[in-house]
N, C-alpha and C positions, 0 to 999 in steps of 0.2 A: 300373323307374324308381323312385328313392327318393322317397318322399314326405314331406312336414311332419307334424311331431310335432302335438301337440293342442294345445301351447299358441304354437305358431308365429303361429296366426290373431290373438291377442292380442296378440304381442307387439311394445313399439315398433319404430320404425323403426333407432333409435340409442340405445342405452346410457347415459346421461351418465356418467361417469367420475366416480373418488370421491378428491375432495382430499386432500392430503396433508396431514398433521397439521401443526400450528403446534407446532414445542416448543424449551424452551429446552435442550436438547441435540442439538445437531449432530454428526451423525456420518458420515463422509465416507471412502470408498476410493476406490483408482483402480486397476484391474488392468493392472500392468504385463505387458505382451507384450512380444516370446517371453520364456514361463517355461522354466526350463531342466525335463527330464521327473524327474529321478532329484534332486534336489537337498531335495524336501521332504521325501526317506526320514531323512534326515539332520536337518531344520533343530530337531528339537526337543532334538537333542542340543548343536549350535552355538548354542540359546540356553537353555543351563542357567545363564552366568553371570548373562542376565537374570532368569531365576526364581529364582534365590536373591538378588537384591539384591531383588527383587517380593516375597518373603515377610516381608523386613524393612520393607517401604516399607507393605504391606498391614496390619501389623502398629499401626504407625506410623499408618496412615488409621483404625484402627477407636478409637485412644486421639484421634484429634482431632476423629471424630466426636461419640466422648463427651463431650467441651468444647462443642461446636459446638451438642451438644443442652442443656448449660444455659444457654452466652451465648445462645441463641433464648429460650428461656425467659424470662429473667430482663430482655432485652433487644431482642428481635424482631430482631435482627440475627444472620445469621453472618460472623464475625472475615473480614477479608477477607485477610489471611494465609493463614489454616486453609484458607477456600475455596480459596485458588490452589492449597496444597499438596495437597489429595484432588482437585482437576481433575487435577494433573500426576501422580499416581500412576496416575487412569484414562486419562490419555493413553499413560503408556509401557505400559498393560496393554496396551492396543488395539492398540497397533503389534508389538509381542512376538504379539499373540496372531491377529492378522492376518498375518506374518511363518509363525509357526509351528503354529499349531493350530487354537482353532475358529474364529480370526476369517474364515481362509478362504485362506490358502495364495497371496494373490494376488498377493506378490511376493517376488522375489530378494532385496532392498537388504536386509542387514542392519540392525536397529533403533538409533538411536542411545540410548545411556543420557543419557535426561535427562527433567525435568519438564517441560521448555519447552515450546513448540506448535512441531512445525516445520513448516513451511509448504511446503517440498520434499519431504517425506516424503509415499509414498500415502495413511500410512492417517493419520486425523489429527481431532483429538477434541474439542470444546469446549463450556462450558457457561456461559448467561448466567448473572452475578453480578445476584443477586436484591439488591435495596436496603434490602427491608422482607421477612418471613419471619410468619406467623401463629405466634402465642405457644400458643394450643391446639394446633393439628393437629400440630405438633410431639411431645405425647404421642399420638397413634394410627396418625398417619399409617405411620410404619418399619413397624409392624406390623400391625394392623388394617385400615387403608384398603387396604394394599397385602397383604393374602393372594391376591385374585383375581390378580393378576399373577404374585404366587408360585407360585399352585397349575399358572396356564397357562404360564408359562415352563419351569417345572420338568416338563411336561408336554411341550412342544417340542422345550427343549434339553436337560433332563436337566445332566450336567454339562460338557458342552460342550467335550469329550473323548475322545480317542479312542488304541489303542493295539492291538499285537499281540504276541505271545509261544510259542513255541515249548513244547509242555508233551508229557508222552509221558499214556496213559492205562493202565487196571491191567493191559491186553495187552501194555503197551508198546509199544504204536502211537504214532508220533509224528503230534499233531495241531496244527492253529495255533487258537489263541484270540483272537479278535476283543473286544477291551474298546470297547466304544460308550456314550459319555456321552450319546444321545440323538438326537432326529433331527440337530441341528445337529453333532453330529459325524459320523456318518451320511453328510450331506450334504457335511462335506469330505473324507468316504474317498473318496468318489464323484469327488470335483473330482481330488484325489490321484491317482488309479485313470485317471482320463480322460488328465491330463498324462503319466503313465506311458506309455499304449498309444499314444493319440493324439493328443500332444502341442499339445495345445489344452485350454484352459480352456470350459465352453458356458457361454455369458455369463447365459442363463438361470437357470443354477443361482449363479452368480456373485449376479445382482442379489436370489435367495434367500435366499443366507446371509449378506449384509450386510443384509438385512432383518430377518433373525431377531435377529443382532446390536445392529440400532441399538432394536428392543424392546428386549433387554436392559438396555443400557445407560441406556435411558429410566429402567428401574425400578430400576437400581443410584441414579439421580442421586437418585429421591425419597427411596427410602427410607433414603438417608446425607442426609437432611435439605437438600438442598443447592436446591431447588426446593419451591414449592408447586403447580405446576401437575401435574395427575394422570395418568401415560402412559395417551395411551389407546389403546382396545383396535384396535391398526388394524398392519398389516404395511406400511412403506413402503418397497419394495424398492427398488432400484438404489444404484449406489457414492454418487450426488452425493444431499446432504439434501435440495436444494430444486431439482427437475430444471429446464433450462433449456428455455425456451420456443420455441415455431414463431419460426422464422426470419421477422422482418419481411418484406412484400411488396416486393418491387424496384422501386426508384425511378424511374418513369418520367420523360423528358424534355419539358420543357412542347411543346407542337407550336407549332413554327414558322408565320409568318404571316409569306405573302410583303407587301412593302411594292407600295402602289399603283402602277402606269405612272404616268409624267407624262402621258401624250396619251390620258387617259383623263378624260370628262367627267364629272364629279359628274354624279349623273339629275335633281337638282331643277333643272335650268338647264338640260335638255333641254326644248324646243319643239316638239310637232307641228307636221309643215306645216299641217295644216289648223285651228289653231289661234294665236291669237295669244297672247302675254306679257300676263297679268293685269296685271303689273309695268310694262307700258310704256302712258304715257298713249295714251290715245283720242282721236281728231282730231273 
C-alpha cells in the first residue's frame, strides 16, 4: 500500500493558485483544429516572403527605437506614430512566427502582410500606449534592468529556432542534423512531431510554448522602450492573456407561492368554543 510522503502531514488542504501578471502586453493564440499533419514541414518556406519584408521592417524598428529613446529623454513621451509602427512590426512578427516557427505551429491560416491588429486572425498581439514614460530608466532599463530577463530567456529559448539538414560524415555516412534554437524550439519539434504521427496538437504543450512566447515578448516591449512596467519573472501559459472565469451559478427561479383559498379563515378570527370573542361586548 503506498504511503504519504514526510511532508504530506504538513501539507495544506488546497494550493491557492498563483495570479496572472498584470501587463501591458497582451499576447493571445488560439489553436486552430484540425491542423493539417504534413503542412508545417513546409510553412517556413511558404513564408519566406514574410521574413524578407521582416528584415526590412526589423531594420526599420531598431532606427525608431533610436528616435524613440531620445524623444523619451528629452520629453517623457514616446511619439505615438513611432509606437503604432514597432507594435505593428511585433504583431506581424508573432503571427509569421506562430504560423511558422517558434511561435508554435498552431495554425494553417496564412499570415496576412500588414501592421494592423486583426482581430480574426489567431495569433494576435498588443501593447498599451503608455502616456507618460520615465526620462531616467530610459538610459538602463534596454540594458541593465533587463539582463536578468536576458540571461533567462536566452536560457529557455535560445534562438527560438529550429531546423534540420541532411549532411554525410568523413565515412560518408549520411546523417541528419538537428539545428535547435533552444527549449522553445525544442518544444515546437515536439508539437511538429505529434501532428505528424498523431495528428493532434497536446494542448499541454500548446499552452507551454505560448507561455514561453508571451515572456518573451514581455521583455522585447521593455527593452525597445515601449513600457516601463518590468516583465516579470512568471510563465502565464495558455492561448488567452487573461483566462476566463468559472462559469456563473445558474439562475434559479423565484419559488412559487400558491395564492390563499377563499374558504379559508384568517386564524385571528378564529373562536374557540369554549371561549368567547374578547371583541364582543360582555352582557
Amino acid at each position: 500500500m503506498a504511503t504519504a510522503g514526510p511532508g504530506a502531514a504538513t501539507a495544506p488542504a488546497s494550493w491557492p493558485s498563483h495570479p496572472r501578471a498584470v501587463s501591458p502586453v497582451a499576447l493571445d493564440a488560439r489553436l486552430d483544429e484540425p491542423l493539417s499533419r504534413w503542412l508545417w514541414l513546409v510553412k517556413w518556406f511558404l513564408a519566406i516572403p514574410h521574413f524578407i519584408v521582416l528584415g526590412f521592417l526589423w531594420l526599420a524598428f531598431s532606427v525608431v527605437s533610436v528616435i524613440a529613446f531620445f524623444a523619451i529623454l528629452f520629453t517623457g513621451r514616446y511619439p505615438r506614430g513611432l509606437f503604432e509602427f514597432n507594435v505593428g512590426v511585433l504583431r506581424w512578427s508573432w503571427r509569421v512566427s506562430y504560423y511558422a516557427s517558434s511561435g508554435g505551429l498552431g495554425t494553417d491560416r496564412y499570415p496576412p502582410f500588414s501592421l494592423e491588429l486583426e482581430p480574426d486572425y489567431p495569433a494576435r498581439l498588443d501593447i498599451a500606449y503608455p502616456e507618460r514614460l520615465s526620462r531616467g530608466l530610459v538610459l538602463v532599463k534596454w540594458w541593465l534592468l533587463a539582463i536578468p530577463h536576458y540571461l533567462i530567456v536566452g536560457l529557455l529559448v535560445g534562438g527560438g529556432t529550429w531546423a534540420w539538414s541532411w549532411a554525410r560524415d568523413v565515412n560518408g555516412n549520411v546523417r541528419l542534423d538537428i539545428l535547435s534554437g533552444g527549449l522553445l524550439g525544442l518544444l515546437v519539434l515536439v508539437a511538429g512531431l505529434s501532428l505528424l504521427f498523431a495528428g493532434h496538437y497536446p494542448r499541454a504543450l500548446f499552452d507551454l510554448v505560448i507561455g514561453l512566447n508571451r515572456w518573451v515578448y514581455r521583455v522585447i516591449a521593455y527593452a525597445a522602450l515601449m513600457t516601463d512596467v518590468y516583465p516579470p519573472f512568471q510563465l502565464d501559459e495558455g492561448g488567452a492573456e487573461v483566462p476566463p472565469g468559472p462559469p456563473p451559478p445558474p439562475t434559479l427561479p423565484p419559488p412559487t407561492v400558491p395564492p390563499p383559498a377563499d374558504d379559508v379563515v384568517p386564524t385571528d378570527d378564529v373562536v374557540p368554543a369554549d371561549q368567547s370573542d374578547p371583541r364582543q361586548p360582555t352582557a
